[in-house]
C-alpha positions as CSV (number, residue, x, y, z in Angstrom):
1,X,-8.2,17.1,-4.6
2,X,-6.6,20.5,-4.3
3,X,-7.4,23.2,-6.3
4,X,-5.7,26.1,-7.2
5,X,-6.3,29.2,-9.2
6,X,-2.5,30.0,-9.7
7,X,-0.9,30.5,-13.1
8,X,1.6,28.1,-15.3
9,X,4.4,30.6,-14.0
10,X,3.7,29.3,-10.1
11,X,3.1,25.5,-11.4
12,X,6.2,23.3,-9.9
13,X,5.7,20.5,-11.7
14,X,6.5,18.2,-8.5
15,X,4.0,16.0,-6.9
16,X,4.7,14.4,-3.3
17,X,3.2,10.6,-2.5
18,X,3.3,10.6,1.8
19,X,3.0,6.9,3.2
20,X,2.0,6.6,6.6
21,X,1.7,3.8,9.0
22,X,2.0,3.7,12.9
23,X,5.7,2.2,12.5
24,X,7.3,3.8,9.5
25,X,6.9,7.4,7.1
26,X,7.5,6.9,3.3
27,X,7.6,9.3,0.6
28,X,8.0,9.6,-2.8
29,X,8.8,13.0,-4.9
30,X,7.7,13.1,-8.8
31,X,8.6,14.9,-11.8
32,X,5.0,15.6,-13.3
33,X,6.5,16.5,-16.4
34,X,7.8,13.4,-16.9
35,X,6.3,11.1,-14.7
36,X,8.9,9.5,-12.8
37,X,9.8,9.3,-9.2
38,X,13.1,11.5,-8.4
39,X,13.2,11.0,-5.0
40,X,12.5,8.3,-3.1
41,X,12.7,7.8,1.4
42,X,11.7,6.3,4.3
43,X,12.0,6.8,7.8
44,X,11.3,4.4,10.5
45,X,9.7,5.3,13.5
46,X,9.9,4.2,17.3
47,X,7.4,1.7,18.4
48,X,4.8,3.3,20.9
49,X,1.2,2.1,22.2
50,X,0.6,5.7,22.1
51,X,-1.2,6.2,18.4
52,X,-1.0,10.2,19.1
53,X,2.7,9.8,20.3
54,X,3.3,8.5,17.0
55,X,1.1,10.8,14.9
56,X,3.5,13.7,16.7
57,X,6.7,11.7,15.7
58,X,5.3,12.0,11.9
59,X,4.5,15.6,11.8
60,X,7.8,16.5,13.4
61,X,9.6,14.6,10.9
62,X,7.7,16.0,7.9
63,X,8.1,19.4,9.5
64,X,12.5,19.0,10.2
65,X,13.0,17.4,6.5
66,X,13.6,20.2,4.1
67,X,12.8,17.8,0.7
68,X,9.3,17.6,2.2
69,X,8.7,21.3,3.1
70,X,9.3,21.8,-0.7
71,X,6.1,23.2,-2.3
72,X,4.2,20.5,-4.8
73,X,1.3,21.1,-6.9
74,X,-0.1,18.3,-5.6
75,X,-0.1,16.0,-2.1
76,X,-1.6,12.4,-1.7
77,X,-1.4,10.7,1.3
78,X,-1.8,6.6,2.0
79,X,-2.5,5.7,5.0
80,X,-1.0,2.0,5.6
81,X,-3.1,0.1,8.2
82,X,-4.9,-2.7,8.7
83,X,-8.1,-1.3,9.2
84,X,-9.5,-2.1,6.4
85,X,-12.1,-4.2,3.4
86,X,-12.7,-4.9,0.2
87,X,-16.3,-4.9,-0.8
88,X,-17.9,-5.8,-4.2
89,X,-19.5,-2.8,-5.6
90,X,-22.9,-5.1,-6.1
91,X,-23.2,-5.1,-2.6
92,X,-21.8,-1.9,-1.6
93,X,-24.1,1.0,-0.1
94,X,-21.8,4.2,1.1
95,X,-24.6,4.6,4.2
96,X,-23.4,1.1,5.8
97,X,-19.6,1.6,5.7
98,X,-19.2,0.2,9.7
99,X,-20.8,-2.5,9.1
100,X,-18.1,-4.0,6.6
101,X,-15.6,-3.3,8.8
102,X,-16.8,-4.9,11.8
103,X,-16.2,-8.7,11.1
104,X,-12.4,-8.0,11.0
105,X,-11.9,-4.8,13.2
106,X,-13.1,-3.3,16.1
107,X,-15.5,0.0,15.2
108,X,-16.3,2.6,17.6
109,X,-19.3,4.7,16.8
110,X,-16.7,7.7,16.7
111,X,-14.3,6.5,13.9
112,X,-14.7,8.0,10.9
113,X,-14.8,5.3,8.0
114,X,-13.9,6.2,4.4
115,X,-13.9,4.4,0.8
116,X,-11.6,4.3,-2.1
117,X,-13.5,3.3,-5.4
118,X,-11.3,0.9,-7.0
119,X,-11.7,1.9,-10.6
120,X,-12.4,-0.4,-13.3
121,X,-13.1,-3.9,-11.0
122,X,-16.3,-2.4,-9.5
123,X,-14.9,-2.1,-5.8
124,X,-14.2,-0.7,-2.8
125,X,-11.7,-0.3,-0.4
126,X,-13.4,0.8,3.0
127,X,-11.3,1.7,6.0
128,X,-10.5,3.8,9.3
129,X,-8.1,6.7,8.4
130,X,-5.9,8.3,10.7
131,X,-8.0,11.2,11.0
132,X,-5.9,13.1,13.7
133,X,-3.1,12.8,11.5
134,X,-5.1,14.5,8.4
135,X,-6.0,17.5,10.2
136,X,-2.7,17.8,11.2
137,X,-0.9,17.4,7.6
138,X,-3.7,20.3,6.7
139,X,-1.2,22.5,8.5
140,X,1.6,21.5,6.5
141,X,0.3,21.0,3.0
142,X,-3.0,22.8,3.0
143,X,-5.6,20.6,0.7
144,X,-4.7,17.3,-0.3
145,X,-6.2,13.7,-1.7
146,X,-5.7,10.8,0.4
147,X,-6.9,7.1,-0.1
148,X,-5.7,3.5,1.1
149,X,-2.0,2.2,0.2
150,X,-3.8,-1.3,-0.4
151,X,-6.3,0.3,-2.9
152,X,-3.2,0.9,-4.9
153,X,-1.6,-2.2,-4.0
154,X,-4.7,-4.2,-5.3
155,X,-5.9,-2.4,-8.5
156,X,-1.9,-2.6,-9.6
157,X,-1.5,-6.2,-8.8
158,X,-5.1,-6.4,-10.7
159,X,-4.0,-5.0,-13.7
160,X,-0.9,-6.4,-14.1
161,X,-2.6,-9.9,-14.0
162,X,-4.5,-9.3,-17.3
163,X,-4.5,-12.2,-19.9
164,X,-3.0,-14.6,-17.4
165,X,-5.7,-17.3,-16.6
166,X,-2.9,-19.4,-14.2
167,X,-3.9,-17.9,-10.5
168,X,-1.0,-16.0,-9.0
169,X,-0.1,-15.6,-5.3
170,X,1.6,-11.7,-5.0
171,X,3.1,-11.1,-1.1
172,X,3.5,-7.7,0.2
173,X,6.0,-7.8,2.9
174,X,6.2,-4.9,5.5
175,X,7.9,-5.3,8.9
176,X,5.8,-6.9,11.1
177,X,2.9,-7.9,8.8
178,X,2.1,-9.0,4.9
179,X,-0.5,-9.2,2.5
180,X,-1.7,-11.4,0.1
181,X,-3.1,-10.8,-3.0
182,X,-4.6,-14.2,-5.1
183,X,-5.5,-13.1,-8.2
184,X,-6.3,-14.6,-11.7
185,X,-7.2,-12.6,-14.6
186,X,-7.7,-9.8,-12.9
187,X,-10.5,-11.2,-11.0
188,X,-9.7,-10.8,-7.5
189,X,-9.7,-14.2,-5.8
190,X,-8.6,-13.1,-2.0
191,X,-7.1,-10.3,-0.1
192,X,-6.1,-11.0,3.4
193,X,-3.3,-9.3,6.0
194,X,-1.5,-11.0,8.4
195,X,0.7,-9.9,11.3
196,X,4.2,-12.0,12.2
197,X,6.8,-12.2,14.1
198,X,8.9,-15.5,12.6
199,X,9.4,-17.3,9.5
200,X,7.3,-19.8,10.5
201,X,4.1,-17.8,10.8
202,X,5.2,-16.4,7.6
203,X,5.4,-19.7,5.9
204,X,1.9,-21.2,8.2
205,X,-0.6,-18.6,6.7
206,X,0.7,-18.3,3.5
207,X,0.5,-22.1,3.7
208,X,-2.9,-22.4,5.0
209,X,-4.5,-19.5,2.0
210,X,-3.1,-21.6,-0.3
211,X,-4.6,-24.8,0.9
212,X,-7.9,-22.6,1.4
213,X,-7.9,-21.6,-2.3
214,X,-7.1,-25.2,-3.4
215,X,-3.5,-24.2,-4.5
216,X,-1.0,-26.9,-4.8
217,X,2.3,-25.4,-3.8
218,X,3.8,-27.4,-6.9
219,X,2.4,-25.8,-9.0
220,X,0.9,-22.1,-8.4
221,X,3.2,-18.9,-9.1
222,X,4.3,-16.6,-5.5
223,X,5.6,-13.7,-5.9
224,X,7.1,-11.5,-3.3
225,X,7.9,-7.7,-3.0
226,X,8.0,-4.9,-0.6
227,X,11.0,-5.4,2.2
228,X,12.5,-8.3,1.2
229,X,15.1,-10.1,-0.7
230,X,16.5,-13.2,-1.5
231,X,18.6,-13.2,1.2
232,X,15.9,-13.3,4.0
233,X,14.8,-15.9,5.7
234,X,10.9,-15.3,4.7
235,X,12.2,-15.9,0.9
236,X,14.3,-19.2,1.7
237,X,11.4,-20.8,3.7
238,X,8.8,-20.1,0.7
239,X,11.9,-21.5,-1.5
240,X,11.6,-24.4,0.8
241,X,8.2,-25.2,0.8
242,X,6.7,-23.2,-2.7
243,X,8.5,-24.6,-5.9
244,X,7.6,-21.6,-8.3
245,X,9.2,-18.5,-6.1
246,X,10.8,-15.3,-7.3
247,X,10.6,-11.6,-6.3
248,X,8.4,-9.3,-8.6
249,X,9.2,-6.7,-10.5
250,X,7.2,-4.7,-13.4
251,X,9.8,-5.2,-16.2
252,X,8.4,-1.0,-17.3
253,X,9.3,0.9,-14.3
254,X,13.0,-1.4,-14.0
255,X,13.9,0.1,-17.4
256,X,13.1,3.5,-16.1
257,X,16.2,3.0,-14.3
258,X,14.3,2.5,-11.0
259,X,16.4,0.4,-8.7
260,X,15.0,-3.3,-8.3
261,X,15.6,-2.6,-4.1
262,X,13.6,0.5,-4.4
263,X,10.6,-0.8,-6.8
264,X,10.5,-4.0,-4.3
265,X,10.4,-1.4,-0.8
266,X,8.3,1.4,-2.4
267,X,6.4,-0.3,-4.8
268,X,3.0,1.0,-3.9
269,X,4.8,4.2,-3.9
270,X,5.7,4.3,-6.7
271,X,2.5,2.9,-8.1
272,X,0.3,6.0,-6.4
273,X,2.4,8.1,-8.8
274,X,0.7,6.9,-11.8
């Protein structure tokens, strides 16, 4: 967390929320005085093997867009990858972090591996930053936090399950890849990521989880968000084959005059904020 010795006079009572991923830079500017996001954006970026190609691409468009050379009181940056775990704080020890990771991704002895402790459901995200990147973003913002955009994504989902004992199905679309979240309760029941490229891979895993969690598709809730609508063709084939389907929104943040679009594309955005 940064600290800072300056006065009330210097405070700027803006906060900055930088989402990264290897295929698309997000951001999200807030008011700290009253808590809501003023500015939201995203920027897509060109497809390359090349991971420090890419890293380059992001600091170049951070450094050429004058909203985010703005000075904030305070940075957080999410790194969005797939290089991740949850892990149940009972069986959590902070000295074994690779080993989490190495069922589901492929650790070198040189990655650096960090944690996010998801507060109040005992916890942890563990994952592979983009370390190269944070050194860089030193440059341009000096000290900042930085955690995992599904640590947000998960505790918010969490918490907004409370007092419902029916489980629930939530889909984060992205691009090229989703996640789902089963919850019930807020007792996490799965969390899984998949990568696609048509509707019908789409449809197959989300399919097969909910065969694998003894969901009957005529009866359990889904619930989609992040880039999509009802327009796509993700959201008719789950139509097709899912009888309970809508797109989520938290009722709260619509009324704070947040555009439905925007709170589906930036919700965990907009949920790092709080």
């Amino acid at each position: 967390m940064q600290v800072s010795n300056a006065s009330i006079l210097d405070k700027k009572y803006s906060k900055l929320v930088l989402q990264i991923s290897l295929s698309e830079i997000s951001f999200c500017i807030v008011d700290t005085l009253s808590n809501k996001a003023t500015t939201l954006g995203d920027f897509p970026l060109e497809k390359s093997t090349n991971v420090s190609d890419t890293e380059n691409s992001i600091i170049n468009f951070i450094k050429q867009t004058p909203v985010l050379q703005s000075k904030f009181d305070e940075v957080l940056v999410l790194h969005n990858n797939n290089l991740t775990t949850f892990v149940p704080q009972v069986l959590f020890d902070e000295n074994l972090l690779s080993s989490y990771l190495q069922y589901n991704v492929k650790v070198f002895d040189s990655d650096f591996i960090s944690f996010d402790e998801i507060q109040n459901y005992e916890m942890n995200c563990v994952y592979i930053p983009f370390v190269n990147l944070n050194n860089s973003l030193i440059d341009c913002y000096g000290n900042f936090n930085y955690k995992h955009s599904y640590s947000v994504l998960v505790k918010k989902i969490l918490d907004l399950s409370k007092n419902n004992d029916e489980s629930q199905i939530f889909v984060h679309c992205q691009e090229d890849n989703f996640q789902i979240i089963a919850v019930k309760n807020q007792k996490l029941l799965l969390f899984n990521s998949f990568e696609y490229k048509t509707k019908e891979d789409f449809i197959y895993y989300l399919l097969f989880t909910a065969e694998q969690l003894q969901l009957n598709p005529e009866t359990f809730h889904l619930k989609l968000f992040g880039k999509v609508s009802k327009n796509d063709e993700i959201y008719k084939i789950a139509y097709k084959y899912v009888r309970n389907v809508s797109l989520f929104f938290d009722h709260n943040d619509i009324e704070n005059k947040i555009a439905q679009q925007d709170y589906l594309n930036h919700f965990i955005l907009i949920h790092a904020c709080e």
